[in-house]
N, C-alpha and C positions, 0 to 999 in steps of 0.2 A: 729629532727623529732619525734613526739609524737608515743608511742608505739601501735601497732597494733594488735597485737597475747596476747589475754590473757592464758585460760589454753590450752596447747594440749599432745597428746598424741603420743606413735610409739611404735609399737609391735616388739620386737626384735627377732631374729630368732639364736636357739640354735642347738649345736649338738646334737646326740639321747644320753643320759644320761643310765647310766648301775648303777648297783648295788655297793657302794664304790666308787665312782666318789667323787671329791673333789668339793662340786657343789659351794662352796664358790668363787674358781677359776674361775671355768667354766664360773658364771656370771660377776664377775668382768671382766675377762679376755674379754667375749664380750662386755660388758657396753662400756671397753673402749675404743674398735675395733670402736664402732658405734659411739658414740662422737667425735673421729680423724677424722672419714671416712667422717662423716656432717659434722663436722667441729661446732660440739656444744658447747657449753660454760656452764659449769654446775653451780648451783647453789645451796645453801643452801637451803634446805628445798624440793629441787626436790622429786621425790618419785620413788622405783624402787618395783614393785610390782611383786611375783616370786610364780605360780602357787603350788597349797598342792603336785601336784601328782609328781613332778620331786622331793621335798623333798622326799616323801614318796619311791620312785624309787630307790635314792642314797640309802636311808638308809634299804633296801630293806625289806620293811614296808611291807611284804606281810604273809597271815596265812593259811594254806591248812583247809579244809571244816575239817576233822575227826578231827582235833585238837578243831572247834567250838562244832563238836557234843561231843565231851571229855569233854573241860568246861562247856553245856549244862547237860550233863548226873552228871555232879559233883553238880550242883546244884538242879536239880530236880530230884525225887523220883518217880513219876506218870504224869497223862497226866497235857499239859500244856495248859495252852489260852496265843493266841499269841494275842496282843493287840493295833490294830490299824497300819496296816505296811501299807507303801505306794504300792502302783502298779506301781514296775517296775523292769525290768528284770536285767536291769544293778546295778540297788541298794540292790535287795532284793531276786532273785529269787535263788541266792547261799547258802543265808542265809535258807532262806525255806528246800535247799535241808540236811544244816548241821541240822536243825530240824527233818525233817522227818526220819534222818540217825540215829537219839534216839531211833526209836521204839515206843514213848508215843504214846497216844490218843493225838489228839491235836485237838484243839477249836481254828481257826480264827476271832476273831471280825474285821469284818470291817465297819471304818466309813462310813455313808453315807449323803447323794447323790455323794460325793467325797472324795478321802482320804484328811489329809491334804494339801497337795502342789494341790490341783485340778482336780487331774486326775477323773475321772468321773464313778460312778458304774451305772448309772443309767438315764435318761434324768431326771433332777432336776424338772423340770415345769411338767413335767408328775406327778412324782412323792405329788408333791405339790396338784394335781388334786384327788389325793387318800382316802383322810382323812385318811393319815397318819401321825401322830404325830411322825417325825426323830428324836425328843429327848428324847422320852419315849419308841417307839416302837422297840421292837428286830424280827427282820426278819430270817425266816429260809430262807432257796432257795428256797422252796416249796411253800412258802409266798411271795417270793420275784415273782416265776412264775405264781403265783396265780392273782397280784396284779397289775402287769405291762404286761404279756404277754409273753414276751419273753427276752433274755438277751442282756445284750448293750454292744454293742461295740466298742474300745476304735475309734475314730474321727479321730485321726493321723495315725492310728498303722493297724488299723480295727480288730484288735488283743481282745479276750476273755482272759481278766487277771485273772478272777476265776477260769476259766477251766487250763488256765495252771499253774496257784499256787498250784492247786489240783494235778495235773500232778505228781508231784515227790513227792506225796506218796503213801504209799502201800494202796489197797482198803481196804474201811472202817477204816482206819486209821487217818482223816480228817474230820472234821465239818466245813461248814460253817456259817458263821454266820451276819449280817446286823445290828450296834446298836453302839450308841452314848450313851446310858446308860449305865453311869458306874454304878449303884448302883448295875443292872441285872446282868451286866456282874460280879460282886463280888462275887452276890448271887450264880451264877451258875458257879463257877470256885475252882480247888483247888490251885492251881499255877500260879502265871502269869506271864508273858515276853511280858514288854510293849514296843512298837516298835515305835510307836509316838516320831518324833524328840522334837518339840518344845513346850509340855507341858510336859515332861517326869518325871521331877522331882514333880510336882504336882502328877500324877496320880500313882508315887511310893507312895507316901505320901497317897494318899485317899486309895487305896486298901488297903495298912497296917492298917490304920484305923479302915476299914472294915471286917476284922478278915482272911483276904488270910496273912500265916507264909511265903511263900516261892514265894519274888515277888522281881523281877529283872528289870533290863532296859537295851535297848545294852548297854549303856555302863558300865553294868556289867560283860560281855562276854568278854572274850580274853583284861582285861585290865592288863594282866601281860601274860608274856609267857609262851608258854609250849614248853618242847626240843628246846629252842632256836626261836621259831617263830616267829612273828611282833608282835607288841601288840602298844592298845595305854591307857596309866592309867587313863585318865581322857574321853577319849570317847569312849572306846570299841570297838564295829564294828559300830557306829554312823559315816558315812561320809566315808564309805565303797564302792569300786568297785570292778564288776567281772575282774580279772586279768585271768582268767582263769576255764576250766568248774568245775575244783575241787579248786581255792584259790582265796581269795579277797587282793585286796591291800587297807589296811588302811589309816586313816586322818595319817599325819606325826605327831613324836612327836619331843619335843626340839625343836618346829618351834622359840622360843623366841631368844635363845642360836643362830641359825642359821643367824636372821633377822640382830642382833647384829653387830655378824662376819663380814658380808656382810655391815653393815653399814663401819665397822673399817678398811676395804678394802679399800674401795671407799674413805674415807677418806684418806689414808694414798698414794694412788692413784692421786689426784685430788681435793687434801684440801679441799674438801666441805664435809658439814657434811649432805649428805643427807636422806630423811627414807624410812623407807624399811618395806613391810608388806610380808603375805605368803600369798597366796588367793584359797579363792574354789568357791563356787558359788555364783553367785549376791543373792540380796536381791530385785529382782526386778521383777513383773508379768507380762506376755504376758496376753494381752486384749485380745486378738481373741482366742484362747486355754483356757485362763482362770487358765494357769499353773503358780505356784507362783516355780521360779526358786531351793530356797534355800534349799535343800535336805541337805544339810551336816550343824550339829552343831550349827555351829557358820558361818559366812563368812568368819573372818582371825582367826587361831588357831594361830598366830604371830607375834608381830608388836616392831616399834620400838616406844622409850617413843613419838616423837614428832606427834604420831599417836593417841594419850589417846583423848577425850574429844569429841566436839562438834565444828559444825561451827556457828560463830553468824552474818547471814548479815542481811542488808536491801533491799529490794525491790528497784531496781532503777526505774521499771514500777510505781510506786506509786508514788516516788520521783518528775517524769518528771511531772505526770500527775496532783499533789498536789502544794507541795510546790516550782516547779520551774517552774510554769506552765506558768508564764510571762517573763521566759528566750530564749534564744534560741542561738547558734553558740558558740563559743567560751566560753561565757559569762556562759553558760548552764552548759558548762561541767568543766568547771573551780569550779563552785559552788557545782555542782554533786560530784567533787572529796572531795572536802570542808565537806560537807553533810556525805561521810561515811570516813573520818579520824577523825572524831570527836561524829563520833556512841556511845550509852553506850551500851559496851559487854556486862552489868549485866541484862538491861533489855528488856526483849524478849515479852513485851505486848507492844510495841511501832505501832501503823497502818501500822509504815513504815518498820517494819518487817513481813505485813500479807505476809503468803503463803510462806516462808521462813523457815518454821517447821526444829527446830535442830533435826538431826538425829546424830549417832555413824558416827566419819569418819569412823572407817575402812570399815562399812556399805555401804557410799557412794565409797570410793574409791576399796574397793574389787570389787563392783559391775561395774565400770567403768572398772577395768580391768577384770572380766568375760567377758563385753561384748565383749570390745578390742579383748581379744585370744581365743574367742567362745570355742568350744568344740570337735573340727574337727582334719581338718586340715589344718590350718591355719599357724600352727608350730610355734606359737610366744608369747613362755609361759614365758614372761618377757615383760612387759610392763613398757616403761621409761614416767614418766608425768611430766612436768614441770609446772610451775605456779598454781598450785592449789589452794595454800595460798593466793596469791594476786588478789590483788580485783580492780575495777575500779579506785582507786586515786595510784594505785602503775605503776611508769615508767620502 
């Protein structure tokens, strides 16, 4: 009997994890509760994908706020411009609060019509009606109520993310600000703390340029400890949540070290050498929101080697539609399978790879297991995928 099931997926369901948990165990020990229980049959190359925030949990990845405004105040001497943060309370409203706990003058630039990942400051189309120029012009709030009316409101939330960013700090202690010019933003800043996940290292780079001495990016913040706190060296508070009204729990570190272990488990478990990544947020946009999901870093801060590179297929829509367009039944799929064992992986200008765009796995497969264990309560922060690797001529 010809095989039926190509890739699928199953969200596993773990206990609540604490601080020093052996979480190496924890999953192994379930993988292979669930494998007996279905009655699965593992194979090489399988994938077990194991959310950043249980790592971050065991290793109790977490940093109290006075500790951020401690390495804040160590870096900066006067007021700061904060530089592009997103709107949101679970991401960033803690961070705001370890800011304003400095004392500086502080200058918020924020992008607009939306920050990065989409959240919205403004109705876009409105805005577009202005003759206003988003990549040159710097908006005060007085400009911004000048110009559109009145303030907008987030669509999901109904929430006023200005007003309560402004919230926790002291009066007149906060500027706001509206601008996609950086040159502005140089000119008028003595210090910067650029908060923008996915251009960040650019925009250290330009403002140094631009004669600002004293310019940071989270992941200059908390990337070593203080009295023993979380820390992470290579993202700082990048990929950060509120744990609580005064401490954030960080991306995990050592995700590599951890993916590893967990592979050598399951191996030494179940002789199969399967891979294993660590996952945070897809890399993937809601159309109707218009929210690009990916707030944290990177997707997986972890992976094992069999996770590096790219996938290279072909189109089978094009295949059927093209070159096997006078087959049909057996005959079809016989040929079909013929067709991609005999692919060249090197070249990706081929017709019968249109629409087929290589992406980073761990890009696609983080993002398959964001969907998988949502963000709830769903409770099944281990996602086991089978067949990902195989393609239509594998039995």
């Amino acid at each position: 009997m010809s095989r039926l099931i190509g890739t699928s997926s199953l969200g596993i369901r773990l206990p609540i994890v604490k601080q020093g948990d052996d979480l190496v165990k924890i999953v192994s020990d379930c993988f292979t509760e669930v494998i007996e229980q279905q009655k699965i049959e593992v194979s090489n190359t399988d994938i077990i994908g194991i959310t950043e925030s249980l790592l971050a949990r065991t290793q109790g990845n977490y940093v109290k706020l006075s500790y951020i405004t401690e390495d804040l105040n160590s870096k900066y001497n006067d007021e700061i411009s904060l530089v592009h943060p997103i709107l949101s309370r679970n991401r960033f409203l803690n961070i705001l609060k370890a800011i304003a706990n400095t004392n500086k003058k502080v200058k918020i630039y924020l992008s607009y019509p939306s920050d990065e990942v989409g959240n919205l400051l403004m109705d876009k189309y409105e805005i577009m009606k202005k003759n206003v120029n988003i990549y040159k012009d710097t908006l005060t709030e007085e400009d911004y109520l000048n110009i559109l009316g009145k303030k907008y409101l987030h669509p999901f939330t109904g929430l006023d993310y200005v007003e309560i960013y402004k919230s926790v700090f002291q009066k007149g202690q906060v500027e706001i600000l509206y601008s996609n010019n950086l040159e502005d933003i140089a000119k008028n800043s003595k210090s910067i703390l650029v908060a923008n996940i996915h251009d960040r290292e650019y925009m250290k780079e330009y403002f140094k340029e631009h004669g600002i001495n004293s310019v940071y990016t989270l992941a200059d913040i908390m990337s070593s400890p203080i009295n023993n706190s979380g820390y992470n060296e290579h993202y700082g508070l990048y990929g950060s949540n509120a744990a609580s009204d005064d401490s954030l729990k960080l991306f995990p570190r050592d995700a590599k070290k951890f993916v590893d272990d967990v592979q050598a488990e399951i191996m030494k478990r179940t002789g199969k050498k399967i891979e294993v990544l660590v996952y945070g947020d897809g890399a993937f946009k809601d159309p109707i929101g218009g929210i690009w999901e990916l707030a944290d870093p990177v997707v997986s801060p972890g992976f094992t080697d069999g996770l590096i590179g790219r996938p290279n297929e072909v189109k089978i829509k094009y295949l059927a539609d093209n070159d096997l367009a006078d087959l049909s039944g057996e005959e079809a799929i016989k040929a079909m399978k013929e067709k991609i064992k005999t692919k060249d992986d090197n070249d990706v200008t081929q017709n019968a790879k249109l629409g087929t765009t290589p992406r980073q796995l761990t890009d696609l497969v983080g993002s398959l297991c964001d969907l998988m264990s949502g963000s709830g309560d769903k409770g099944t922060p281990v996602i086991y995928i089978k067949g990902y690797f195989d393609n239509y001529s594998v039995e």
